[in-house]
C-alpha positions as CSV (number, residue, x, y, z in Angstrom):
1,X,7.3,11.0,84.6
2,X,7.8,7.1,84.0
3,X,3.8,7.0,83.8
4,X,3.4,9.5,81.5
5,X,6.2,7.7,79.2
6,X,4.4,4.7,79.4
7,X,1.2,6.4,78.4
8,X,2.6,7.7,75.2
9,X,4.1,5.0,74.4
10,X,0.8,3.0,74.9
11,X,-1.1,5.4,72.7
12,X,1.6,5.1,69.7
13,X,1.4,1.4,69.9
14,X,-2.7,1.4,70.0
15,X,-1.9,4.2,67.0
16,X,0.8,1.6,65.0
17,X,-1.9,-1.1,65.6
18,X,-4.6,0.7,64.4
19,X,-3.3,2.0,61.0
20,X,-1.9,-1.5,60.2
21,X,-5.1,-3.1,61.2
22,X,-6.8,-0.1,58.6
23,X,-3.8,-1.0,55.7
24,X,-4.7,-5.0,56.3
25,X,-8.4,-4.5,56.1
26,X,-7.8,-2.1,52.7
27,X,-5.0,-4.6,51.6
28,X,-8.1,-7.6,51.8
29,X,-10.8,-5.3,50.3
30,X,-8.2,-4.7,47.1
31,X,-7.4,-8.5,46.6
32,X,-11.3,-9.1,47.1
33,X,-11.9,-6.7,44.5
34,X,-9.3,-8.0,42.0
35,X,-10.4,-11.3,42.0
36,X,-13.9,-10.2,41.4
37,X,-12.5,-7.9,38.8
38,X,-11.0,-10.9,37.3
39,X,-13.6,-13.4,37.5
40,X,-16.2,-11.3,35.8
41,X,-13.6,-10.6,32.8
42,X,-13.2,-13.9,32.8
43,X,-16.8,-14.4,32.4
44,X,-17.2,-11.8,29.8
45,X,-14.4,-12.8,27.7
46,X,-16.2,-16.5,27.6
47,X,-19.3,-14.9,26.7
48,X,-17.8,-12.9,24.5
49,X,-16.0,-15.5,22.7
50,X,-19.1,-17.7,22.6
51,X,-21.1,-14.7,21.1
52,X,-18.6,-14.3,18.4
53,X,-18.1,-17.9,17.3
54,X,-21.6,-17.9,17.1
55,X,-22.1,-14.5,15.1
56,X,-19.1,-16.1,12.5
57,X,-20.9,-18.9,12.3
58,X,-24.1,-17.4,11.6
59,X,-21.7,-15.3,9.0
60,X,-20.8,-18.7,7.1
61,X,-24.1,-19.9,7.2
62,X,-25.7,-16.5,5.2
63,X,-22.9,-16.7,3.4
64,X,-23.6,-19.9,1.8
65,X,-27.1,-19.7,1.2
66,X,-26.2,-16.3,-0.6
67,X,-23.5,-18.1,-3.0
68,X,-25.9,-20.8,-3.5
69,X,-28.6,-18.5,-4.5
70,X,-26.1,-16.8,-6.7
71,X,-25.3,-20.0,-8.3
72,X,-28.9,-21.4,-8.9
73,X,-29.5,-18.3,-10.9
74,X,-26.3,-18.3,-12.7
75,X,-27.2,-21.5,-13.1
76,X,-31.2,-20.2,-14.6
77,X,-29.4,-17.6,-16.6
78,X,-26.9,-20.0,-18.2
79,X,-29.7,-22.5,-19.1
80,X,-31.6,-19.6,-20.8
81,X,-28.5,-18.5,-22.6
82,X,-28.1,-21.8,-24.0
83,X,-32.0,-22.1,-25.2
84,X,-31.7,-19.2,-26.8
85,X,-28.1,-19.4,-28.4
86,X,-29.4,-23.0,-30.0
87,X,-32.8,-21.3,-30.7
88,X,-30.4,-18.7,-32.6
89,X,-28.3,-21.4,-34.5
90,X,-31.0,-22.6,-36.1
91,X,-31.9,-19.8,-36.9
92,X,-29.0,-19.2,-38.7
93,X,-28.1,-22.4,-40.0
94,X,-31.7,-22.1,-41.5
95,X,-31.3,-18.7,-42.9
96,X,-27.6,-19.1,-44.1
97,X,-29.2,-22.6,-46.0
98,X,-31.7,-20.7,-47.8
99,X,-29.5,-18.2,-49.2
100,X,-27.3,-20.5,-50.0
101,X,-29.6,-22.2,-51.8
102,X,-31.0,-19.1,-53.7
103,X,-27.7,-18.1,-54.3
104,X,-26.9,-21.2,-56.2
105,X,-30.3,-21.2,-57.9
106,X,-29.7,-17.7,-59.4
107,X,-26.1,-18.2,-59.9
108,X,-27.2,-21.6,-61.9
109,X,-29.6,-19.6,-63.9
110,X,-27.0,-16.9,-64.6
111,X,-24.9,-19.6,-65.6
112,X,-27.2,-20.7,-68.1
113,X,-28.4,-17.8,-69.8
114,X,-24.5,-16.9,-69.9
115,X,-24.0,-20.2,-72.0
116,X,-27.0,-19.3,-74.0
117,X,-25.9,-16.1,-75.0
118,X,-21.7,-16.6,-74.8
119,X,-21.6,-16.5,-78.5
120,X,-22.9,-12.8,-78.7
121,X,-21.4,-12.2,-75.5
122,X,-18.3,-10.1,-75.8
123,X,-15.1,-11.6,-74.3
124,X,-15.0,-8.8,-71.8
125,X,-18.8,-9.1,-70.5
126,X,-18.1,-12.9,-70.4
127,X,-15.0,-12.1,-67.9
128,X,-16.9,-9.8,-65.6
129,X,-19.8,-12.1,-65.1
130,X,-17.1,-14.8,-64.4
131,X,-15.5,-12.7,-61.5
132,X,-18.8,-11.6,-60.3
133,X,-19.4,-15.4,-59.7
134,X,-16.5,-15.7,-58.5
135,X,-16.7,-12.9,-56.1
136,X,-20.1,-14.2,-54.4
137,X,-18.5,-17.6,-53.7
138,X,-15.6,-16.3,-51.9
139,X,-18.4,-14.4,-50.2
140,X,-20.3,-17.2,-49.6
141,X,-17.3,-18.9,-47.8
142,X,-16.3,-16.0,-46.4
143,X,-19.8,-15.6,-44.4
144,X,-19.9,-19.4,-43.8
145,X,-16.9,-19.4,-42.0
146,X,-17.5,-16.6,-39.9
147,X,-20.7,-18.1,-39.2
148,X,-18.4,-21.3,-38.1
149,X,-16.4,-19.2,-35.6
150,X,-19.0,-17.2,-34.0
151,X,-20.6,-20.5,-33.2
152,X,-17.6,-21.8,-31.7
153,X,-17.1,-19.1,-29.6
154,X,-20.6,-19.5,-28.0
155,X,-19.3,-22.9,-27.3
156,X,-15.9,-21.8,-25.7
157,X,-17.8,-19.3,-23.8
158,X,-20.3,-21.4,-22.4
159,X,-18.0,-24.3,-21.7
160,X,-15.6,-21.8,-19.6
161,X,-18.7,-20.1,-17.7
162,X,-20.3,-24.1,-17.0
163,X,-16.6,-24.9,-15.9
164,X,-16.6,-21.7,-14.0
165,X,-20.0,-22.4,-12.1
166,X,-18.9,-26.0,-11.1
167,X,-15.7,-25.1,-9.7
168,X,-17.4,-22.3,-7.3
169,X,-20.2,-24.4,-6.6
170,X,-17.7,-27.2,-5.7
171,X,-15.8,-24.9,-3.2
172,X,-18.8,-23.9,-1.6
173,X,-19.8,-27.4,-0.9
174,X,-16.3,-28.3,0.6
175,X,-16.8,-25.0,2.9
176,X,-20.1,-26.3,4.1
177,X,-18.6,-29.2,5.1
178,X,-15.1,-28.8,6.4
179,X,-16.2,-25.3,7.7
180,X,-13.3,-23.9,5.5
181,X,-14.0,-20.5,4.3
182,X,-13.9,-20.8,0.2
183,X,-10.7,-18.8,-1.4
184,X,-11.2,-15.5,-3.2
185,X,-10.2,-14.5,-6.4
186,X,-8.8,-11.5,-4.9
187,X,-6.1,-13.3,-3.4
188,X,-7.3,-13.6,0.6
189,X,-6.5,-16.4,2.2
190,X,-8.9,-19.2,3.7
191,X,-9.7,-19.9,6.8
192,X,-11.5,-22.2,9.3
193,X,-14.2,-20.4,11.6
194,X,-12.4,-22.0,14.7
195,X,-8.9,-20.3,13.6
196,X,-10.6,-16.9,13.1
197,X,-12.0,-17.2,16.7
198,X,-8.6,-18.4,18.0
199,X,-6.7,-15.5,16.1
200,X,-9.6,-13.0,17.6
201,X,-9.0,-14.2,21.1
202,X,-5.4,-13.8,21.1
203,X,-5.8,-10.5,20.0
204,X,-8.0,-9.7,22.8
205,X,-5.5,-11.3,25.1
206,X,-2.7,-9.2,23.5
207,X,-4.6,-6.1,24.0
């Protein structure tokens, strides 16, 4: 009786011991799978954070060289415009001088026969001829001073766009070297490549 006690009680021990011994041993293969679980997100999330500093900076880099392409032919383009808009206002200024000149030289000669013949003119021929003189002068100025504010427009216009070009090529150059991102005219805010990785990581660490 006592020995058969003492045999079950022997085999629930060896059977206490062995299923601790089996929670221990599955205990130490869970913590040796954690920390390799956590060493190799660890190694990821460097490798990943590595990867995308160097994809934003690649991103700032094309970026650049894409705005300063853009600028070197805004830049073409704006030379061109001005060869062509001074090519023009000679042009005009020429063309506006000869009829000027013609205008004067016919109105001169109308002039004079009108002095030749105002004493068989009537008093009502001589006042038409008078206003129609009149008439092309205020034309004259008239065309002359439109002429004077179409050119100054080209001036304002160019002016703004040369101001324009300087500003953004100015901002780009300040990116390039503080490695601030250059301000949009939409409104977004700037940022620094090493804040956008920062900001990215948190988010990671967040998630």
């Amino acid at each position: 009786m006592g020995t058969g006690i003492m045999d079950g009680m022997k085999g629930i021990t060896e059977d206490i011991m062995t299923s601790y011994n089996t929670r221990v041993r599955a205990l130490g293969d869970l913590v040796f799978d954690t920390h390799s679980t956590l060493n190799e997100f660890a190694s990821d999330r460097k490798k990943m954070g590595r990867e995308q500093s160097n994809n934003l900076a690649n991103f700032v880099e094309d970026l650049s060289t894409k705005v300063k392409d853009l600028l070197e032919s805004a830049q073409d383009m704006l030379k061109e415009f001005e060869r062509r808009h001074k090519e023009m206002s000679r042009k005009q200024t020429k063309n506006l001088a000869d009829f000027a000149n013609n205008l004067a030289k016919n109105s001169l000669f109308n002039l004079n026969g009108f002095k030749k013949q105002r004493v068989e003119m009537s008093g009502e021929i001589k006042e038409m001829l008078t206003k129609e003189v009149k008439d092309i002068k205020n034309e004259v100025r008239k065309l002359a001073s439109e002429t004077r504010k179409i050119m100054g427009g080209y001036r304002s216009d160019i002016e703004k766009a040369s101001r324009a070009w300087k500003e953004m090529s100015l901002a780009i150059t300040r990116a390039r070297e503080g490695g601030v991102m250059p301000r949009l005219h939409a409104g977004e805010n700037a940022t620094t490549a090493g804040a956008a990785v920062k900001s990215r990581n948190k988010s990671k660490r967040r998630g």
